[in-house]
N, C-alpha and C positions, 0 to 999 in steps of 0.2 A: 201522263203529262209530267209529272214529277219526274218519271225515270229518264223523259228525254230534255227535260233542261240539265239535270245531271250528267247524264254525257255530252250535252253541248260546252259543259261549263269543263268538265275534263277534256276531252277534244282538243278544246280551247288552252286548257293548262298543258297537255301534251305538248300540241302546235308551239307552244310559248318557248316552252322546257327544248325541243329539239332545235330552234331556230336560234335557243341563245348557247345551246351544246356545240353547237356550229359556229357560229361567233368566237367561242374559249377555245374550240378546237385550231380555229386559224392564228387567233393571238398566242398559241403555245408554239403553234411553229415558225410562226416569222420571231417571237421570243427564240425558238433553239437557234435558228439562222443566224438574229444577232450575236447571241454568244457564242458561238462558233466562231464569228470575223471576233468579238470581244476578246476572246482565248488566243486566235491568231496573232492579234494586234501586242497584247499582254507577252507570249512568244518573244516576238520581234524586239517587243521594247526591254526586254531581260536581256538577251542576246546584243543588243547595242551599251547598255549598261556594262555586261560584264566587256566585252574588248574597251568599250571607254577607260574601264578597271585595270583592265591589261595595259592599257598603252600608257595609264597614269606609273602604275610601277615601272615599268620598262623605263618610262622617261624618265623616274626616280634612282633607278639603278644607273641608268647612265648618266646620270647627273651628278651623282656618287663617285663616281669611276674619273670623271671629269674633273671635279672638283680635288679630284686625288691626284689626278697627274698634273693640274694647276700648280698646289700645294709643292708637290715635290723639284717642281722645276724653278717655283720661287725660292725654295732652299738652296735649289744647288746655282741659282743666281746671284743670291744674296753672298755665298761664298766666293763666286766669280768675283765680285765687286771688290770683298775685303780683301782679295789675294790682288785684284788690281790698285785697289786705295794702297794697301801694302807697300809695291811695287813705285809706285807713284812716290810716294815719299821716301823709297831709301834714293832712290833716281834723286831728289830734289836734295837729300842730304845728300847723297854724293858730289851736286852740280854744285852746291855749297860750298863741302871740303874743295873741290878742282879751283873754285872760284878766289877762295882763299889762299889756299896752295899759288896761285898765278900771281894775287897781290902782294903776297909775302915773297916771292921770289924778285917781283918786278922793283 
């Protein structure tokens, strides 16, 4: 009598133990399944990271590059100007002296 409620009561614990083996064994692989898309997703979002990475320096370099030929073309405007302001004033001193030169003659 003893020996067979001892195996009813392991049986029992068996039964228990296999139905919750089963249980762990499904949450392990829907657990792999997610991390599988977690790893892919992890992938994807490095791989957007890094060309974001790229496209920040490229637009740095060429911002660089820009700001360089800005720079250099404001210099050689800036000299434009003074060789024109130059120009402008001996023109005005000359129209001066002509002007004077006219009154003094007249």
């Amino acid at each position: 009598m003893i020996s067979l409620l001892t195996d009813v009561v392991l049986v029992a614990a068996l039964v228990f133990t296999s139905w919750r083996t089963g249980v762990m064994y499904r949450e392990l692989r829907k657990l792999r399944g997610e991390n599988s898309v977690f790893r892919q997703t992890l992938a994807s979002a490095d791989s957007a990271i890094n060309k974001a990475a790229l496209a920040v320096v490229t637009l740095k370099s060429d911002g660089l590059a820009t700001i360089c030929a800005l720079e250099e073309r404001t210099i050689e405007a800036r000299r434009q100007a003074d060789r024109l302001d130059h120009a402008i004033r001996a023109a005005d001193l000359r129209f001066a002296l002509v002007e004077h030169e006219e009154r003094s003659a007249a």
